[in-house]
C-alpha atoms as one frame of an Amber mdcrd trajectory, in Angstrom:
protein
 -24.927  -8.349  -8.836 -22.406 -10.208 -11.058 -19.284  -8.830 -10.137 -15.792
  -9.673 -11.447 -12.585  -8.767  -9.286  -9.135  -9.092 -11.355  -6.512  -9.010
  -8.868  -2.459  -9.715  -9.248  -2.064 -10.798  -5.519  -4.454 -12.855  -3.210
  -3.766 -15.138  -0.570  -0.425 -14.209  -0.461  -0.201 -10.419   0.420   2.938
  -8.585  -0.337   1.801  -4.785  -0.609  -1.235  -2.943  -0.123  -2.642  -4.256
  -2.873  -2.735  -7.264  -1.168  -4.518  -6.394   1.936  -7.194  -4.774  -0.177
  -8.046  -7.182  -2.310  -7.732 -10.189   0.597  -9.992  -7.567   2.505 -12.981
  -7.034  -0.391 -13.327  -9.794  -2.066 -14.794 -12.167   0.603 -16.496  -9.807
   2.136 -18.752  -8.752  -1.066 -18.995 -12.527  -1.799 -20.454 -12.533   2.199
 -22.535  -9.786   1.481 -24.678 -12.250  -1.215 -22.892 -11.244  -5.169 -22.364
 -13.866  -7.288 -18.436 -13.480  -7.276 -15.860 -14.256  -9.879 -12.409 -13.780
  -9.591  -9.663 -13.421 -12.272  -6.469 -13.228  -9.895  -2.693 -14.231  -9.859
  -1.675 -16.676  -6.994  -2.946 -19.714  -5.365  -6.392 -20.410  -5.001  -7.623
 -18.397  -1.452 -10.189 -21.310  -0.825 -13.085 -18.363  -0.069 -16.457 -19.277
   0.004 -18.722 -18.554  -3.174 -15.657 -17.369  -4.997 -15.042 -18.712  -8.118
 -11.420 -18.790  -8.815  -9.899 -18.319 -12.759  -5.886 -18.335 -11.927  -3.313
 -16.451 -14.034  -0.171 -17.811 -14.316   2.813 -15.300 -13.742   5.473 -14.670
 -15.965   9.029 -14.471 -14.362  10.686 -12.154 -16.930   8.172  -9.800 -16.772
  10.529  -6.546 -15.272   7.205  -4.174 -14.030   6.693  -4.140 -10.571   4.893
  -7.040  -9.178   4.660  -7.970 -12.978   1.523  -5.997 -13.374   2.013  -5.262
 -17.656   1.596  -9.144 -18.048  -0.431  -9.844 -15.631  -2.628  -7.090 -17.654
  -2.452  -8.621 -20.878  -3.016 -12.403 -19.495  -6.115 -11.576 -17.281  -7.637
  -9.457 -20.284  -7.429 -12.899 -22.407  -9.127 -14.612 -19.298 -11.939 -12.387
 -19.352 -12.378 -12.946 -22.587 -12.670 -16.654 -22.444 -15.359 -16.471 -19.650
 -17.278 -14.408 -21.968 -15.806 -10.827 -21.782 -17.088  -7.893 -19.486 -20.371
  -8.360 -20.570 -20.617 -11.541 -18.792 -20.675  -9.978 -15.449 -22.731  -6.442
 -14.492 -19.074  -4.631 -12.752 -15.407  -6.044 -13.507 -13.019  -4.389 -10.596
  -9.819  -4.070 -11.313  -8.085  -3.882  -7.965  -4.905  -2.282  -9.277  -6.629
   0.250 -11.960  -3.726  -0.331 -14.140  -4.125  -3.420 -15.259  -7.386  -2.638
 -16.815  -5.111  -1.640 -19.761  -5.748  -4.262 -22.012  -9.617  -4.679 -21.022
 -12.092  -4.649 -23.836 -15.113  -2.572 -23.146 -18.797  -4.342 -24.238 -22.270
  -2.992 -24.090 -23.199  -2.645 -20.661 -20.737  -3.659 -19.238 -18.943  -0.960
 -16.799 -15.567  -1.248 -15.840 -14.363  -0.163 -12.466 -10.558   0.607 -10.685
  -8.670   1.367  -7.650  -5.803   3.678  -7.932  -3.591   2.760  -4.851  -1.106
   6.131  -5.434  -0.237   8.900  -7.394   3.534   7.534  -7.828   3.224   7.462
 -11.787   1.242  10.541 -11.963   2.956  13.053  -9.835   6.887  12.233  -9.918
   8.892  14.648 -11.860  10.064  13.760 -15.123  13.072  15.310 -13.824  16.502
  13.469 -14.536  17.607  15.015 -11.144  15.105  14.486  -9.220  15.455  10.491
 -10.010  19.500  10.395  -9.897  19.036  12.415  -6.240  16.950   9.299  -4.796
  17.293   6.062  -5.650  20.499   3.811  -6.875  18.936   2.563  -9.702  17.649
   5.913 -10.871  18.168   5.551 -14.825  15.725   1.801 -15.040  13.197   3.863
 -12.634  13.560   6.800 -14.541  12.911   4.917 -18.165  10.370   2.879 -16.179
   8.287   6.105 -15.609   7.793   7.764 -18.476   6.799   4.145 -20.112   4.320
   3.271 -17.421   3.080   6.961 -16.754   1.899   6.764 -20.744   0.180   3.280
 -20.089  -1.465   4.257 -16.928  -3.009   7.382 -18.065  -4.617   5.056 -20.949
  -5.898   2.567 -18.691  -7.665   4.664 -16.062  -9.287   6.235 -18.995 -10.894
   2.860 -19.660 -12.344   2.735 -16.844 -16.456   4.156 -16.095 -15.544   4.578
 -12.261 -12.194   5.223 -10.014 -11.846   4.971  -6.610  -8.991   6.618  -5.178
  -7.651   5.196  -1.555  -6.951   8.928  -0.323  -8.481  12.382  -0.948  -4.720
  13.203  -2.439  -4.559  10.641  -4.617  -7.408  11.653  -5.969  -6.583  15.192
  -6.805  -3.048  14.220  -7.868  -4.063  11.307 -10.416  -7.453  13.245 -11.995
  -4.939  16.673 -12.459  -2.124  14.790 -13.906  -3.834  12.604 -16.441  -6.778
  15.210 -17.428  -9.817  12.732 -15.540 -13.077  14.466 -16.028 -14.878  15.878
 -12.771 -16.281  12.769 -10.655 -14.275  10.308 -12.657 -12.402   9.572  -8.991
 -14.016   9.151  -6.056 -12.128   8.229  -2.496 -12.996   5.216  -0.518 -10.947
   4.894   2.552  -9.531   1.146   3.311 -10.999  -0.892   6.382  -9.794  -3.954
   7.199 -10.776  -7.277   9.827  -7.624  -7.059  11.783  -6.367 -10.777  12.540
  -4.707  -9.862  15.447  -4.840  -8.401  18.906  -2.843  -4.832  20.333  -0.025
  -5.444  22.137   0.210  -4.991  25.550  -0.326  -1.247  26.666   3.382  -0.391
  28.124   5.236  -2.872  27.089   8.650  -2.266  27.578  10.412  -1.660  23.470
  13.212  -0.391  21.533  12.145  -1.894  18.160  11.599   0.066  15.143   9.666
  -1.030  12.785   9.156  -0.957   8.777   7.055  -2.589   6.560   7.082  -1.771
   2.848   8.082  -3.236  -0.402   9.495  -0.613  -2.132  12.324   0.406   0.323
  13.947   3.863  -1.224  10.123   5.529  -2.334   9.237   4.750   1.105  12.008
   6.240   2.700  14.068   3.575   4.313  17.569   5.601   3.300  16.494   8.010
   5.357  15.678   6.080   8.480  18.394   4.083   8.720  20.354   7.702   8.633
  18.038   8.388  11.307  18.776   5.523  13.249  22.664   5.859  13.606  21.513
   9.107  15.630  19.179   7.733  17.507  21.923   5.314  18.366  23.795   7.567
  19.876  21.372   7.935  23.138  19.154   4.389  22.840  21.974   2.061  22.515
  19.893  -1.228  21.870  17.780   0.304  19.090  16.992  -1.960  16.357  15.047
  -1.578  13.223  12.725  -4.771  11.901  12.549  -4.401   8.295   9.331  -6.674
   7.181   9.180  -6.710   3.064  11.551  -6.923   0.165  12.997  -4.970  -2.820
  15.627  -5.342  -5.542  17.720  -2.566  -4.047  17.673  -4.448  -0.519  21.383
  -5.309  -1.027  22.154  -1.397  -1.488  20.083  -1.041   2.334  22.540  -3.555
   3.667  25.463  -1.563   2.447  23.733   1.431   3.955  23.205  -0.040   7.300
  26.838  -2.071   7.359  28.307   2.117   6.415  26.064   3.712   9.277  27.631
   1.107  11.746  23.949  -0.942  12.344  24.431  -3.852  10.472  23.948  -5.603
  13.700  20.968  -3.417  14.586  18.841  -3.982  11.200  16.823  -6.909  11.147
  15.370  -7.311   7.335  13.291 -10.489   7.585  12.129 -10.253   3.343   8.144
 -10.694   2.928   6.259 -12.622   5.903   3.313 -14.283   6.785   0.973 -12.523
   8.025   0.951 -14.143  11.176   4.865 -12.884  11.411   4.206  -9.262  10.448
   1.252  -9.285  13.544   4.270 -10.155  16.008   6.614  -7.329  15.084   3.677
  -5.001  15.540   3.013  -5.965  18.837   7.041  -5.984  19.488   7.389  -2.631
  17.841   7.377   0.863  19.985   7.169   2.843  16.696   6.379   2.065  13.309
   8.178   4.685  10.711   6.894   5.028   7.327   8.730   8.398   6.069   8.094
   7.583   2.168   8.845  10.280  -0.409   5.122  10.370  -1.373   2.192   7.836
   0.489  -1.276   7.475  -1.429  -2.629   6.195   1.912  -0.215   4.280   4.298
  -2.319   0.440   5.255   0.471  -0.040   7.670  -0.511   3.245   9.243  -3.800
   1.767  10.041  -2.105  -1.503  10.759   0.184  -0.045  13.542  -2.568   1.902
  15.024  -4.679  -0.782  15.475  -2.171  -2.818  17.263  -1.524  -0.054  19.660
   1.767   0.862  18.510   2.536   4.948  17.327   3.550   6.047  14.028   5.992
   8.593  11.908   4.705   9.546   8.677   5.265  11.674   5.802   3.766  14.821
   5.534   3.762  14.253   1.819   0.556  12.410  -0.042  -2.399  10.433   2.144
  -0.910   9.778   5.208  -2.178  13.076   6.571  -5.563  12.480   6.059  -5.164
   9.459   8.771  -2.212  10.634  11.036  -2.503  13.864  13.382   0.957  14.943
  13.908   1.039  14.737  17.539  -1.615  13.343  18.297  -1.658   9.764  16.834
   1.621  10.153  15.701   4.145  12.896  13.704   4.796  13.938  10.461   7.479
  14.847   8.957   9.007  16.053   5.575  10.772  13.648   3.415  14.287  13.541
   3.833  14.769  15.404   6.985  16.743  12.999   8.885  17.129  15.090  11.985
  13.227  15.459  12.153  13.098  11.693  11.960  15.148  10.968  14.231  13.782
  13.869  16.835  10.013  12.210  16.667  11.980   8.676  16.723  13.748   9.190
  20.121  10.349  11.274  21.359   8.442   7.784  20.980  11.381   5.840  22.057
  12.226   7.594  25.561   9.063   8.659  26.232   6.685   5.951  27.775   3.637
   7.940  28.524   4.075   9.946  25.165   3.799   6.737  23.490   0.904   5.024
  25.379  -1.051   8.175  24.800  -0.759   8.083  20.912  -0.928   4.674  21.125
  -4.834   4.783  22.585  -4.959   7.664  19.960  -4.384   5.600  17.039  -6.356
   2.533  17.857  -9.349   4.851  18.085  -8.030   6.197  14.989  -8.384   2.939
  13.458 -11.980   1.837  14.566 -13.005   4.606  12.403 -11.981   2.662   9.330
 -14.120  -0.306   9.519 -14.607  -2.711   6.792 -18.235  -3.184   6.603 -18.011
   0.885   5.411 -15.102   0.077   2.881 -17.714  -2.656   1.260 -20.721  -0.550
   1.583 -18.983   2.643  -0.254 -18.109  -0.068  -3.058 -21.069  -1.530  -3.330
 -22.895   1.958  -3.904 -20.179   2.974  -6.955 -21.611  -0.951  -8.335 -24.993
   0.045  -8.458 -24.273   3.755  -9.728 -22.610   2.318 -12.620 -24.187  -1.277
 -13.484
């Protein structure tokens, strides 16, 4: 097949976007498709890809600067001779298949990472009770939610990343039945588990959007957890605009000396804090799927999730890991000093979770894909 991928993020992964669409593309170019790809960032340098870059534009205030990114790859495809050049076009964020121009046979195809857009409350409240800069997100949201809903019905084929995001996002915007179907991620892990008992009191985070993902709420956690593992300290790997506001938080909870944030990393970097971590927390208001779930897992190291969106598809609460309910800060910090104090507790979901993760290979990720191609070429 002629397939198209129009990505804003290769080679240099900052969210889960990222990691999916470093994790696809070269494998379906492997696999033997003629491959073109319409993408943000430097080149990747991956065999039988050819590479069309978009140039970013730094004013552009949507996250990871998706709206222009929308509008420039749109005028890319266009130039290479639209959609009907190619037999699929993927748009790895479904999104940014806003400003996509349909053409006969052509089909049109998207991955909707979360329900984040879809299921938050239009709520003044329930945006002033969680994040600092409440009234941009708030205004963001009922924008974005409008232009989401129009692009996703663009698009022939969805593929959802969790069996919740795909009831939340074909509810919300009105999808017809099938429209969304869920493909769970699998990824070629570039690094090893760490060592089974090794000796830890290293939390650790990665995210990029700190207060949807709960950080607030685990540094709150922390300061407890403090109180009976002295040399605690939390490894915060990604960034955010409201990162200053998490150092305030941190400096006020008496941890500024126990918070590590180290901004966005290689991923050589992120591998080491894995294998340095004894827990990996991810209590986010809402998860579509949680990659860094999977991540953790399969470098032998437990995790805390929310019982809230995807991540309880892939984490059983005691048994790779726990769940618990956004916000509840004594929870958190319960499960936290469980995994902390507790060496055979932790080895135990440790081997849990890496056999949790060799169930997500992904040769099955690119197969799944592969058949939605074919069903709608």
């Amino acid at each position: 097949m002629r397939i198209c991928f129009v990505s804003q993020q290769v080679a240099d992964i900052r969210t889960g976007v990222g990691m999916y669409a470093n994790a696809l593309i070269p494998a379906v170019a492997e696999a033997g498709h003629r491959t073109t790809l319409v993408a943000r960032g430097r080149a990747p340098g991956w065999k039988d890809v050819d590479h069309h870059p978009v140039p970013a534009v730094p004013r552009d205030p949507t996250p990871e600067g998706w709206l222009s990114f929308a509008w420039i790859a749109a005028r890319r495809l266009g130039a290479l001779g639209g959609a009907r050049a190619f037999d699929v076009v993927h748009f790895l964020d479904a999104r940014e298949a806003l400003f996509a121009r349909r053409a006969d046979g052509a089909s049109l195809v998207g991955t909707v990472h979360d329900c984040y857009l879809a299921a938050a409350s239009p709520d003044l409240s329930y945006w002033r009770s969680r994040y600092s800069d409440w009234v941009r997100r708030w205004a963001y949201h009922r924008l974005a939610r409008r232009l989401e809903r129009a692009a996703l019905h663009k698009l022939d084929a969805l593929i959802a990343n969790s069996r919740y995001v795909e009831r939340q996002v074909g509810a919300a915007y009105a999808l017809p039945p099938g429209a969304l179907r869920t493909i769970y991620h699998g990824f070629r892990f570039g690094w090893e588990a760490r060592s089974a008992g090794s000796p830890s009191s290293d939390v650790l985070f990665v995210g990029a959007n700190f207060e949807r993902k709960g950080l607030p709420g685990l540094l709150r956690a922390l300061a407890r957890v403090r109180e009976r593992v002295p040399d605690v300290h939390l490894h915060v790997a990604g960034d955010h605009p409201s990162r200053r506001h998490m150092e305030g938080l941190a400096g006020e909870l008496g941890l500024a000396e126990h918070v590590i944030f180290h901004g966005f990393l290689p991923r050589a970097d992120v591998a080491a804090l894995y294998r340095g971590a004894a827990v990996l927390a991810l209590p986010s208001e809402v998860e579509g799927f949680g990659i860094t779930l999977m991540e953790a897992m399969h470098s032998g190291v437990p995790v805390i999730a929310s019982t809230e969106g995807g991540s309880a598809e892939l984490v059983r609460d005691g048994w790779n890991g726990f769940l618990v309910a956004p916000g509840d800060v004594a929870a958190l910090a319960d499960r936290l000093l469980v995994l902390l104090t507790d060496g055979q507790r932790r080895a135990e979901m440790a081997a849990n979770g890496r056999e949790t993760a060799g169930r997500y290979p992904l040769a099955r990720m690119v197969a799944e894909t592969l058949a939605v191609y074919r069903e709608v070429a």
